[in-house]
N, CA, C, O and CB atoms as a CASP TS submission, in Angstrom:
PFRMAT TS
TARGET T0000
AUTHOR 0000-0000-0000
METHOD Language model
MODEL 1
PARENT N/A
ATOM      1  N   UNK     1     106.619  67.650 130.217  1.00  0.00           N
ATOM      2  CA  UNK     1     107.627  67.272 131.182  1.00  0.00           C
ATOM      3  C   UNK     1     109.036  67.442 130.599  1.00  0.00           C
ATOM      4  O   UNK     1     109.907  67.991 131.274  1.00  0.00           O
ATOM      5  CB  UNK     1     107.405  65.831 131.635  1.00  0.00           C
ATOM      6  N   UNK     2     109.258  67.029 129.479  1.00  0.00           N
ATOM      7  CA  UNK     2     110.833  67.132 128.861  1.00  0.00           C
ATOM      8  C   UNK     2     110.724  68.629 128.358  1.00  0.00           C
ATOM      9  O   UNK     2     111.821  69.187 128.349  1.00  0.00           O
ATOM     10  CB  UNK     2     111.277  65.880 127.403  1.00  0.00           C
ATOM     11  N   UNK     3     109.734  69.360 127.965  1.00  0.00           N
ATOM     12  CA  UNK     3     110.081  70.824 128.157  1.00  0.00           C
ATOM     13  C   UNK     3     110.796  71.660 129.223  1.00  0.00           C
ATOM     14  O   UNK     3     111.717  72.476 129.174  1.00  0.00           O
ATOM     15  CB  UNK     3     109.077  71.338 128.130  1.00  0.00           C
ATOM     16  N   UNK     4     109.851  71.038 130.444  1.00  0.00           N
ATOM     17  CA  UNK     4     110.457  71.564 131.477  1.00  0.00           C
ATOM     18  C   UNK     4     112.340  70.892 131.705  1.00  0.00           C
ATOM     19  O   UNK     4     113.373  71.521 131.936  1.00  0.00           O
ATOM     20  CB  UNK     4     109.310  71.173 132.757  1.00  0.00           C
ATOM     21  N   UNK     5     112.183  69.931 131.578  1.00  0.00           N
ATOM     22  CA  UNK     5     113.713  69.746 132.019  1.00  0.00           C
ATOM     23  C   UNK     5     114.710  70.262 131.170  1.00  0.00           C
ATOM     24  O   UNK     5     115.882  70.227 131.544  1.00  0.00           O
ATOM     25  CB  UNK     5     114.084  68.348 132.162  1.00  0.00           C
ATOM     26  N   UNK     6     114.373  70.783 129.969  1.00  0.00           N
ATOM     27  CA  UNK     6     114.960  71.184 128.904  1.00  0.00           C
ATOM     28  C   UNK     6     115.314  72.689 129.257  1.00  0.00           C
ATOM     29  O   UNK     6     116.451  73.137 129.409  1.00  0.00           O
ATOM     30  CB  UNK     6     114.085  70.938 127.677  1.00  0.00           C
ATOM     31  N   UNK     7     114.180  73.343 129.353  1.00  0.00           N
ATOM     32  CA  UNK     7     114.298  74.532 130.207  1.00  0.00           C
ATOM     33  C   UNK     7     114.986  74.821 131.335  1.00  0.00           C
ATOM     34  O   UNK     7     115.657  75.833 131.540  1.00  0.00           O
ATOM     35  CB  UNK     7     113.355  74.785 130.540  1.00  0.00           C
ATOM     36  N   UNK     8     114.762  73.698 132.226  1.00  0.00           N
ATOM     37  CA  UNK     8     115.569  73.975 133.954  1.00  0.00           C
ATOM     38  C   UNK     8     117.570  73.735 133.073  1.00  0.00           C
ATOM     39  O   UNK     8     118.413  74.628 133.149  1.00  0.00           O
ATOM     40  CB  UNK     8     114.844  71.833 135.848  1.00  0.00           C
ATOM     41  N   UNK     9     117.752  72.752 132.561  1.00  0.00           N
ATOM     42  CA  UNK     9     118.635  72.668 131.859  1.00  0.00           C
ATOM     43  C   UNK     9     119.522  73.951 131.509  1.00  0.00           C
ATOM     44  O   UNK     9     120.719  74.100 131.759  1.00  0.00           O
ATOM     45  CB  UNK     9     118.115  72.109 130.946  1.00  0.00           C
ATOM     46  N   UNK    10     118.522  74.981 130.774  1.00  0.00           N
ATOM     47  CA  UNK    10     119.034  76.020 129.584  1.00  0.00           C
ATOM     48  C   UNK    10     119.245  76.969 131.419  1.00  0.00           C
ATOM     49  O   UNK    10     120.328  77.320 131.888  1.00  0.00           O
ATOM     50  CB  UNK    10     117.441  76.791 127.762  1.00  0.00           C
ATOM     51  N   UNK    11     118.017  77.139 132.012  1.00  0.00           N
ATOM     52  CA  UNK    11     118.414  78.179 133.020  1.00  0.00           C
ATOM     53  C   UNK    11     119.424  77.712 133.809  1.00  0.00           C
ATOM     54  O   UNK    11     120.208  78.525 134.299  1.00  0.00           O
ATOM     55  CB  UNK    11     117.341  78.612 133.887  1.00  0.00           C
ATOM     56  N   UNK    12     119.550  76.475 134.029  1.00  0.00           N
ATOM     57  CA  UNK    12     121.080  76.179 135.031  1.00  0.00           C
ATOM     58  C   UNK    12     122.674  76.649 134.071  1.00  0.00           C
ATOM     59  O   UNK    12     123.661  77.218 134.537  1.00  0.00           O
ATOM     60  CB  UNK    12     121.196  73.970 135.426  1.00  0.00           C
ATOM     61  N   UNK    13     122.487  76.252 132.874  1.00  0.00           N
ATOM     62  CA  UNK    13     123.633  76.875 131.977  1.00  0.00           C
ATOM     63  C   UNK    13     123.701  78.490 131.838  1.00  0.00           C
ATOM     64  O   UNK    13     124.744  79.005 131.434  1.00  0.00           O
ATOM     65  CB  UNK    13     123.453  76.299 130.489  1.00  0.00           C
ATOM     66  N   UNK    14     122.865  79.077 132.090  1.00  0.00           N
ATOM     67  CA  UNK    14     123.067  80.838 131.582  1.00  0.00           C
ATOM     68  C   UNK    14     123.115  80.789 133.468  1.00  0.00           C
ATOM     69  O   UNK    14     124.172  81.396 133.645  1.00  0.00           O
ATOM     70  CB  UNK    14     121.234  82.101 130.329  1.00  0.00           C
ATOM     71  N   UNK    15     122.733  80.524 134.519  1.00  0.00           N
ATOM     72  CA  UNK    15     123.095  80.698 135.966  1.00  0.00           C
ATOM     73  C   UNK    15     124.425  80.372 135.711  1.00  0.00           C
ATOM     74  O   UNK    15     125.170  81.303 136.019  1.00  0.00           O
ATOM     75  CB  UNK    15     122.332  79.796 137.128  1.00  0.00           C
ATOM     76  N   UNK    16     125.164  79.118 135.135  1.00  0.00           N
ATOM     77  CA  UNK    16     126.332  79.140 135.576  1.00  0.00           C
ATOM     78  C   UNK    16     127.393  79.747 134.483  1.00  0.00           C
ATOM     79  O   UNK    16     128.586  79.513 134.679  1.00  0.00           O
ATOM     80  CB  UNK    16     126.592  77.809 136.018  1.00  0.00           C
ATOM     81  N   UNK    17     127.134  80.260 133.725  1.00  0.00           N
ATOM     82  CA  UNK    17     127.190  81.517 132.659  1.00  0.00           C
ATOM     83  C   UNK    17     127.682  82.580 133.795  1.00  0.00           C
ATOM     84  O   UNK    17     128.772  82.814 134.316  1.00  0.00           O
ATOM     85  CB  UNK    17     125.463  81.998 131.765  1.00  0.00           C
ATOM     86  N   UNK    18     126.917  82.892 133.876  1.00  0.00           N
ATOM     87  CA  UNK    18     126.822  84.361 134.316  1.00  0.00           C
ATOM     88  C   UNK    18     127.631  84.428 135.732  1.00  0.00           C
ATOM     89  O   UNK    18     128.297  85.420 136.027  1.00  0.00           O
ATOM     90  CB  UNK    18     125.135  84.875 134.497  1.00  0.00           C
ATOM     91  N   UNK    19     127.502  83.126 136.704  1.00  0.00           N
ATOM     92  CA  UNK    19     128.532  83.593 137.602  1.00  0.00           C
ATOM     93  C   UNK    19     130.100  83.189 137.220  1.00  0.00           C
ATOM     94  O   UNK    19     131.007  83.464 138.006  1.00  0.00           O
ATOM     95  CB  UNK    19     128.162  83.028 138.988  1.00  0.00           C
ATOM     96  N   UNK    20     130.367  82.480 135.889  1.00  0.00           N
ATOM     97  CA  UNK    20     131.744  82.410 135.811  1.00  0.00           C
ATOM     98  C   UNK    20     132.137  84.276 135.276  1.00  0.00           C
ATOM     99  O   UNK    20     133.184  84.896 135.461  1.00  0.00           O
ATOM    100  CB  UNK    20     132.208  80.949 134.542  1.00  0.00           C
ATOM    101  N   UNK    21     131.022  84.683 134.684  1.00  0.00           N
ATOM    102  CA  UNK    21     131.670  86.162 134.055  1.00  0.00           C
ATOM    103  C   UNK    21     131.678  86.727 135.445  1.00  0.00           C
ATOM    104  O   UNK    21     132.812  86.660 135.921  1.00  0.00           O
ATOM    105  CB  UNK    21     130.629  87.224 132.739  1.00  0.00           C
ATOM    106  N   UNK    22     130.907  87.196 136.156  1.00  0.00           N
ATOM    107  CA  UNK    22     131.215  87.848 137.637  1.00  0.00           C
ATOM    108  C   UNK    22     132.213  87.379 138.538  1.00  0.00           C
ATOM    109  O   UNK    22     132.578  88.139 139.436  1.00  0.00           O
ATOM    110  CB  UNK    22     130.103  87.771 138.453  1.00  0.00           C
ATOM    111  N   UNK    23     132.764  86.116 138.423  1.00  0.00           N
ATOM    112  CA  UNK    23     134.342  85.750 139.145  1.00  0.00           C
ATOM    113  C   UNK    23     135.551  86.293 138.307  1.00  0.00           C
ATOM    114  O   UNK    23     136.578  86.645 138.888  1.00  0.00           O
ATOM    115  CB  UNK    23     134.634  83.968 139.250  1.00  0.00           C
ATOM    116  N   UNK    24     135.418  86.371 136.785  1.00  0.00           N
ATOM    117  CA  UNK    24     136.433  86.947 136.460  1.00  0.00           C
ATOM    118  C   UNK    24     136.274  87.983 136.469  1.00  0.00           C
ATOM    119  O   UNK    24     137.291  88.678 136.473  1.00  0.00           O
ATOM    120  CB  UNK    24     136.895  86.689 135.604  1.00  0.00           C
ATOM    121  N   UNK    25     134.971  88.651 136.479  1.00  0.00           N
ATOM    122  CA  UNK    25     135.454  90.227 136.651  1.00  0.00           C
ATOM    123  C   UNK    25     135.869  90.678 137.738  1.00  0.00           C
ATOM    124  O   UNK    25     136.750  91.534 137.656  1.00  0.00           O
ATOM    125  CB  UNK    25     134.550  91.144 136.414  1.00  0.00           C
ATOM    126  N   UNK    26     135.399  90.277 139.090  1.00  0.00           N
ATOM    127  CA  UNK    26     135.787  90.164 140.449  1.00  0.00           C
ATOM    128  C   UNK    26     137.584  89.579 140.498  1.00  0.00           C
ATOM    129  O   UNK    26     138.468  89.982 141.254  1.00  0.00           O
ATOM    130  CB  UNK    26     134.576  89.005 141.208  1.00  0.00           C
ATOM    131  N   UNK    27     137.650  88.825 139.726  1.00  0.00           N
ATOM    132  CA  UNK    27     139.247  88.398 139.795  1.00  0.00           C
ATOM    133  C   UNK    27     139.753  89.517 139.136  1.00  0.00           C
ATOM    134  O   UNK    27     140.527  90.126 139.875  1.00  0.00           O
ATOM    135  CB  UNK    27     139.761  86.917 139.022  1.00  0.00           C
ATOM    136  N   UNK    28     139.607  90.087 137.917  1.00  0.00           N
ATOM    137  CA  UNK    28     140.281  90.853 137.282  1.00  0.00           C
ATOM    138  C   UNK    28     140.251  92.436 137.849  1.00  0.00           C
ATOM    139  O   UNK    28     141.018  93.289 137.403  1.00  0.00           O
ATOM    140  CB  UNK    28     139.841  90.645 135.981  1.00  0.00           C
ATOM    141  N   UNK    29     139.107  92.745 139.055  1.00  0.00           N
ATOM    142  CA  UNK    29     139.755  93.576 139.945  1.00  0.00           C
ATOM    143  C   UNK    29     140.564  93.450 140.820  1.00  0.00           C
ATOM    144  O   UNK    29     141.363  94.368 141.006  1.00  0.00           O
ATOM    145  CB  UNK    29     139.197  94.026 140.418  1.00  0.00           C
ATOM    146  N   UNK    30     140.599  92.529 141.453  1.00  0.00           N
ATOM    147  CA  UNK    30     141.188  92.080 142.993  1.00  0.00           C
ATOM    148  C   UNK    30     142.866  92.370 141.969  1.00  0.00           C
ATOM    149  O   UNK    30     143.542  93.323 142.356  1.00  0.00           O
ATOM    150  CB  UNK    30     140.609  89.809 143.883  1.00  0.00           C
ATOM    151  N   UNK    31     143.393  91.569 140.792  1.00  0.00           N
ATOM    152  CA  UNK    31     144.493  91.915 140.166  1.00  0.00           C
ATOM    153  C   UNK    31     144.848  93.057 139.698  1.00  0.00           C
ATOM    154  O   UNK    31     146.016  93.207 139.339  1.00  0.00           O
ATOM    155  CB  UNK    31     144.604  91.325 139.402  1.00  0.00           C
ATOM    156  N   UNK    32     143.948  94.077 139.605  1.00  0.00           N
ATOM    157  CA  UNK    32     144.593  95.401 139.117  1.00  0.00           C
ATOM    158  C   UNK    32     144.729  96.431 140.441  1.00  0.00           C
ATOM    159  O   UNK    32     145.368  97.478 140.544  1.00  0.00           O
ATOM    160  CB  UNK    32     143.571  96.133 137.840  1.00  0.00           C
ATOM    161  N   UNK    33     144.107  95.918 141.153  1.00  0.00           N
ATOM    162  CA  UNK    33     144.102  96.059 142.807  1.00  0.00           C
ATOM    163  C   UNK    33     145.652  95.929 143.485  1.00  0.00           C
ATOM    164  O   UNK    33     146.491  96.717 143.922  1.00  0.00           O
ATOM    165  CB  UNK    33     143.079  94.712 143.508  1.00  0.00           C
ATOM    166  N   UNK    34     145.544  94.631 143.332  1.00  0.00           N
ATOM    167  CA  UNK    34     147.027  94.257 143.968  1.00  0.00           C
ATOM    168  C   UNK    34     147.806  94.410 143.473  1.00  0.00           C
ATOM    169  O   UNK    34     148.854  94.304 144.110  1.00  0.00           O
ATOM    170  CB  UNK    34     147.397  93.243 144.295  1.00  0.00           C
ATOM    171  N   UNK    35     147.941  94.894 141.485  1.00  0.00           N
ATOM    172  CA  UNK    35     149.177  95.428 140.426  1.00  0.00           C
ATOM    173  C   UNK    35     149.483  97.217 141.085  1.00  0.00           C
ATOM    174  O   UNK    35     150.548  97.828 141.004  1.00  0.00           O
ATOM    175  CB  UNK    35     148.405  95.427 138.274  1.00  0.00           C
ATOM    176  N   UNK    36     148.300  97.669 141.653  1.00  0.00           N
ATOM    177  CA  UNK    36     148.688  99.231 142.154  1.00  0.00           C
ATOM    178  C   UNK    36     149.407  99.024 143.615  1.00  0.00           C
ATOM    179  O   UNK    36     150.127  99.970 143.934  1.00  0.00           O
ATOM    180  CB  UNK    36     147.130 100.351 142.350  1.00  0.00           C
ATOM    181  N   UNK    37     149.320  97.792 144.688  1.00  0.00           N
ATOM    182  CA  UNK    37     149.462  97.885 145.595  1.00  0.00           C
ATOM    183  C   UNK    37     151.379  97.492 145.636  1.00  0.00           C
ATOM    184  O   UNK    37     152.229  97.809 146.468  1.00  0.00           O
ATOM    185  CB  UNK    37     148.295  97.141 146.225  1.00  0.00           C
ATOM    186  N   UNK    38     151.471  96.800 144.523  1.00  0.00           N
ATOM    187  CA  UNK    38     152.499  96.071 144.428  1.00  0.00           C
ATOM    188  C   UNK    38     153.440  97.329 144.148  1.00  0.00           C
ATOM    189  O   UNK    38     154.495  97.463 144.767  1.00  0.00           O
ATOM    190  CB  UNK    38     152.387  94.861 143.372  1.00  0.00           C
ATOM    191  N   UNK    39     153.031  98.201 143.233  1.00  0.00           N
ATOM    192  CA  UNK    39     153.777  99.641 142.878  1.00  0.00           C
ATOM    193  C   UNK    39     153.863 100.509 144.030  1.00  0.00           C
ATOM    194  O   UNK    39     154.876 101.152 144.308  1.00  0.00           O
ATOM    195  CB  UNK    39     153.008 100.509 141.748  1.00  0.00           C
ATOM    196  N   UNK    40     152.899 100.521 144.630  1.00  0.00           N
ATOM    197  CA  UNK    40     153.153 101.778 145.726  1.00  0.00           C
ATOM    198  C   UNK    40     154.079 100.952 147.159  1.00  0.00           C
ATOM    199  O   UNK    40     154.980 101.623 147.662  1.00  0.00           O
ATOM    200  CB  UNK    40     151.220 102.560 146.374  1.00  0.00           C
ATOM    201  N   UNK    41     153.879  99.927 147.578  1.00  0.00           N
ATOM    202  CA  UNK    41     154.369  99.091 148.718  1.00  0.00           C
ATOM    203  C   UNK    41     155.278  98.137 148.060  1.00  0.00           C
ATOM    204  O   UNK    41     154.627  97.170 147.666  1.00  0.00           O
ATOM    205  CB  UNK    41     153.202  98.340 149.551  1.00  0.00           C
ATOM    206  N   UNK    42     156.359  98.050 147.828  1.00  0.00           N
ATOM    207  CA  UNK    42     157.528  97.112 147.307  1.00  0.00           C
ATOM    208  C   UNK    42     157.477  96.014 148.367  1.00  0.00           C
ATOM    209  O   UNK    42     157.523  96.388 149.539  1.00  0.00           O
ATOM    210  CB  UNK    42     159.132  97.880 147.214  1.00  0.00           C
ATOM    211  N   UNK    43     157.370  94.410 148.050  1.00  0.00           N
ATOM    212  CA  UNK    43     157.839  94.008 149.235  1.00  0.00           C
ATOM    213  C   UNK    43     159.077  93.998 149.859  1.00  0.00           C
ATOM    214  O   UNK    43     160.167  94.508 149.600  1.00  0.00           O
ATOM    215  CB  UNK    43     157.575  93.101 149.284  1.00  0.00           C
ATOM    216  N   UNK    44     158.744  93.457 150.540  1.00  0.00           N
ATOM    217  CA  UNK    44     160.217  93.489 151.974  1.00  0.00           C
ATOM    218  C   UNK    44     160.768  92.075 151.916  1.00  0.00           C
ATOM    219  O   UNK    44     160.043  91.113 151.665  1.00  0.00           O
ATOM    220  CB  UNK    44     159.575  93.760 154.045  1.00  0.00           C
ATOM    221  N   UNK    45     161.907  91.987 152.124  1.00  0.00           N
ATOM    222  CA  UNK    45     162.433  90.622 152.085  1.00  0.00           C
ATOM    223  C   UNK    45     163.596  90.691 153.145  1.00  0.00           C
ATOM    224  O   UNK    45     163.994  91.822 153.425  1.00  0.00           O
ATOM    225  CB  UNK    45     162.944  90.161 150.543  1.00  0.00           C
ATOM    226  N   UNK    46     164.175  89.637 153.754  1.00  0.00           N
ATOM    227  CA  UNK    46     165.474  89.262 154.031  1.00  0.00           C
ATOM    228  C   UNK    46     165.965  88.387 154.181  1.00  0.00           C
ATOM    229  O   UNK    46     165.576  87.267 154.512  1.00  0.00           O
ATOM    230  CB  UNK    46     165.839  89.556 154.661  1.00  0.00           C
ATOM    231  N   UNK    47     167.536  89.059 153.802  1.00  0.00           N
ATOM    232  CA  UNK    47     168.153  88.167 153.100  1.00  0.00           C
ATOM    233  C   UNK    47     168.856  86.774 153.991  1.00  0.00           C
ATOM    234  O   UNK    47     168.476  87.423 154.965  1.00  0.00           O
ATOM    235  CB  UNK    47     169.157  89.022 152.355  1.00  0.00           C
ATOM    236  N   UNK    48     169.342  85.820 154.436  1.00  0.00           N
ATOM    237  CA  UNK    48     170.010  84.952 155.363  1.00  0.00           C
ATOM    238  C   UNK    48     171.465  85.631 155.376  1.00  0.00           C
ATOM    239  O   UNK    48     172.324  85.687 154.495  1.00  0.00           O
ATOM    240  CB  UNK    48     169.975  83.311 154.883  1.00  0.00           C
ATOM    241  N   UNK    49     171.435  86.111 156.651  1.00  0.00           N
ATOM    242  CA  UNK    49     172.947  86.858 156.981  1.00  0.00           C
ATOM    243  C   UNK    49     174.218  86.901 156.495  1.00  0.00           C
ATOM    244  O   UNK    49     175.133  87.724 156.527  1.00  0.00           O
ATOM    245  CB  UNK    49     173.338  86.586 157.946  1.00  0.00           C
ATOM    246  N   UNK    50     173.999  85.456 155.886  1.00  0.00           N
ATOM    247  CA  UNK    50     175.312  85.360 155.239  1.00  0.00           C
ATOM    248  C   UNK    50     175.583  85.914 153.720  1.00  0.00           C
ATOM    249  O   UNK    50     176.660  86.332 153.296  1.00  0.00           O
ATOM    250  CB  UNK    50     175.617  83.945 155.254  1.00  0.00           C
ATOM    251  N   UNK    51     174.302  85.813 152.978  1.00  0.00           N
ATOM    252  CA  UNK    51     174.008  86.328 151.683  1.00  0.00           C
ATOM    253  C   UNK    51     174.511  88.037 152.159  1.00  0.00           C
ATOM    254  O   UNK    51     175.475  88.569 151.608  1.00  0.00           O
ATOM    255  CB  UNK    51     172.135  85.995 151.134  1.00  0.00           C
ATOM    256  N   UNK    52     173.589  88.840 153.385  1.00  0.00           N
ATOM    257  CA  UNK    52     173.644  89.873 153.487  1.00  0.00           C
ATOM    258  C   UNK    52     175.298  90.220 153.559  1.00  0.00           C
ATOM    259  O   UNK    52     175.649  91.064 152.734  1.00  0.00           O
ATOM    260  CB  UNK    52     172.759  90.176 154.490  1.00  0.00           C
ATOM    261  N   UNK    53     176.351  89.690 154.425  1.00  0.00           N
ATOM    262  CA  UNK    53     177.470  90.215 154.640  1.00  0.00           C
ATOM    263  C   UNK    53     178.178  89.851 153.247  1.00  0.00           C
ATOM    264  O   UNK    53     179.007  90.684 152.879  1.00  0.00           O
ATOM    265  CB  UNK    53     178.103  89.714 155.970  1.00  0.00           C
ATOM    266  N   UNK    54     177.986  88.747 152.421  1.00  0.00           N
ATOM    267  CA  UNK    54     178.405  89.010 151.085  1.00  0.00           C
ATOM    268  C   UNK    54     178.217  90.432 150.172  1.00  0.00           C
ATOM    269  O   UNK    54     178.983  91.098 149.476  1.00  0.00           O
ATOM    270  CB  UNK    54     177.776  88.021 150.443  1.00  0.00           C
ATOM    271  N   UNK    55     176.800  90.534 150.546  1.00  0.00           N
ATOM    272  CA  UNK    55     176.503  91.812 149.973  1.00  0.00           C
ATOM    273  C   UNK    55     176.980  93.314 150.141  1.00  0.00           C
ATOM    274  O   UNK    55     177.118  94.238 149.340  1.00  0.00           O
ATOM    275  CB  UNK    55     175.449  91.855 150.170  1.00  0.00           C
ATOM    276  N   UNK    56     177.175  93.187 151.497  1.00  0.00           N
ATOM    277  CA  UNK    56     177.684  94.395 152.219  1.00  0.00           C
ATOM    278  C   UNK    56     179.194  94.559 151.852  1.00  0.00           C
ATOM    279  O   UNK    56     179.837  95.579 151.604  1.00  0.00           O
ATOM    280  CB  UNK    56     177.484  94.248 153.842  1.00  0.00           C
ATOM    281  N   UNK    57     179.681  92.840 151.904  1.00  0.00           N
ATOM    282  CA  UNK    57     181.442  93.290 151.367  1.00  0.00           C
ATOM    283  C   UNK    57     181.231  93.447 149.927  1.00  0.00           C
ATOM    284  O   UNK    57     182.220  93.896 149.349  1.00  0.00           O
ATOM    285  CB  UNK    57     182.885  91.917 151.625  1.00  0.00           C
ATOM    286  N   UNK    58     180.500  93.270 149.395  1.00  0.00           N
ATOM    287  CA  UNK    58     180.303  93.636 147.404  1.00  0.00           C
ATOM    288  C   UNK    58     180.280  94.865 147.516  1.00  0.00           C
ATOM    289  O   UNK    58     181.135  95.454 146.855  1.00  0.00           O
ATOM    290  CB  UNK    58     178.753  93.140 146.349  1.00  0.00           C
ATOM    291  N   UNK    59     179.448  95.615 148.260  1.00  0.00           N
ATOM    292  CA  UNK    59     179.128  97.444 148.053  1.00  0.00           C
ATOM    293  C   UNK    59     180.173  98.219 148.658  1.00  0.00           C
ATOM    294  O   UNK    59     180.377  99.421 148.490  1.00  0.00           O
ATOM    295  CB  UNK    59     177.643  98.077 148.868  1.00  0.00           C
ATOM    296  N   UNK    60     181.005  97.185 149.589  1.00  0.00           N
ATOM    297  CA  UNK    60     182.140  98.303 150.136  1.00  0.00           C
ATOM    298  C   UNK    60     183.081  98.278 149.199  1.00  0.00           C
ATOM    299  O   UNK    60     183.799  99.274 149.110  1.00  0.00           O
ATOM    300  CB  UNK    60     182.878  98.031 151.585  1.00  0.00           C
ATOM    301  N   UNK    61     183.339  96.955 148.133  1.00  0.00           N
ATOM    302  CA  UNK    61     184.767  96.815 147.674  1.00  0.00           C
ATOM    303  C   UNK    61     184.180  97.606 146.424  1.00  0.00           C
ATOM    304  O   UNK    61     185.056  98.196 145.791  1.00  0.00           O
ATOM    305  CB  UNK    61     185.581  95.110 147.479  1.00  0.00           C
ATOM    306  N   UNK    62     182.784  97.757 145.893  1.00  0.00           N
ATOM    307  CA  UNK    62     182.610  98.667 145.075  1.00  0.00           C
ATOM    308  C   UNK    62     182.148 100.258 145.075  1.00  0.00           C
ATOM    309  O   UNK    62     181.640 100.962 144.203  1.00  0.00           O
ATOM    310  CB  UNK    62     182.002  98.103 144.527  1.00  0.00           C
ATOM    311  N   UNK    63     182.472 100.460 146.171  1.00  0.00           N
ATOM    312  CA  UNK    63     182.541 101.917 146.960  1.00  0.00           C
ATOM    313  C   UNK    63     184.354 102.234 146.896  1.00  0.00           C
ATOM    314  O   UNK    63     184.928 103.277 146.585  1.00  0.00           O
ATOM    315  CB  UNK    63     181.801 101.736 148.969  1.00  0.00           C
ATOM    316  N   UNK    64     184.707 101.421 147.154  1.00  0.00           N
ATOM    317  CA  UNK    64     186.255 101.792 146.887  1.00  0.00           C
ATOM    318  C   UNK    64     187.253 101.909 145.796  1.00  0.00           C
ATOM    319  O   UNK    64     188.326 102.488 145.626  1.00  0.00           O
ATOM    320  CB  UNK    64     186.812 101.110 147.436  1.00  0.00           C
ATOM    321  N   UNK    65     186.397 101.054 145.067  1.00  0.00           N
ATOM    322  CA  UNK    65     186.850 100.716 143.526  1.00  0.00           C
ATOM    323  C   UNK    65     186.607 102.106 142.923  1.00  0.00           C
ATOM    324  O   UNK    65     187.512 102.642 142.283  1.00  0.00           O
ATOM    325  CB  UNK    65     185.873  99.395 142.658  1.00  0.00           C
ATOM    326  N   UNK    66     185.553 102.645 143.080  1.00  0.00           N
ATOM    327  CA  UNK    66     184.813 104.148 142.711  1.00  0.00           C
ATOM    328  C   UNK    66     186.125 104.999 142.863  1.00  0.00           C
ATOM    329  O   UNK    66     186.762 105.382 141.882  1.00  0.00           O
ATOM    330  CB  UNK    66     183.367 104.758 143.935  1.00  0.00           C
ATOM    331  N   UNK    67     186.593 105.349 144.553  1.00  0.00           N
ATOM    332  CA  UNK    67     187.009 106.406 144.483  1.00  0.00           C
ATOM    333  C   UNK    67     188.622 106.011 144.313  1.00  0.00           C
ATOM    334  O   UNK    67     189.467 106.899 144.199  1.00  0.00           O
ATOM    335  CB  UNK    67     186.494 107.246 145.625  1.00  0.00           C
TER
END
């Protein structure tokens, strides 16, 4: 009897073994996944209007400064 529980024991530890290695390998695709997606598709953002017209008068007064 304490064999067996000793045993069910050892097989519940290598079961939960083995699915922590298959979540990280599954995680560590899903991340090299989304590191290529992140390169090809930049996200998108915007900005609150007021940030934006700051910005817009920054690039004009440094468009003029240029020439």
């Amino acid at each position: 009897m304490k064999v067996a529980l000793i045993l069910g024991v050892v097989v519940a530890v290598v079961v939960l073994l083995g699915l922590l290695y298959v979540s990280f390998k599954m995680l560590r695709n899903v991340q090299i996944e989304e590191a290529k997606d992140a390169k090809l598709n930049p996200k998108q953002y915007q900005l609150h209007p007021k940030l934006q017209q700051e910005l817009d008068k920054k690039k004009q007064q440094d468009s003029k400064s240029e020439q």
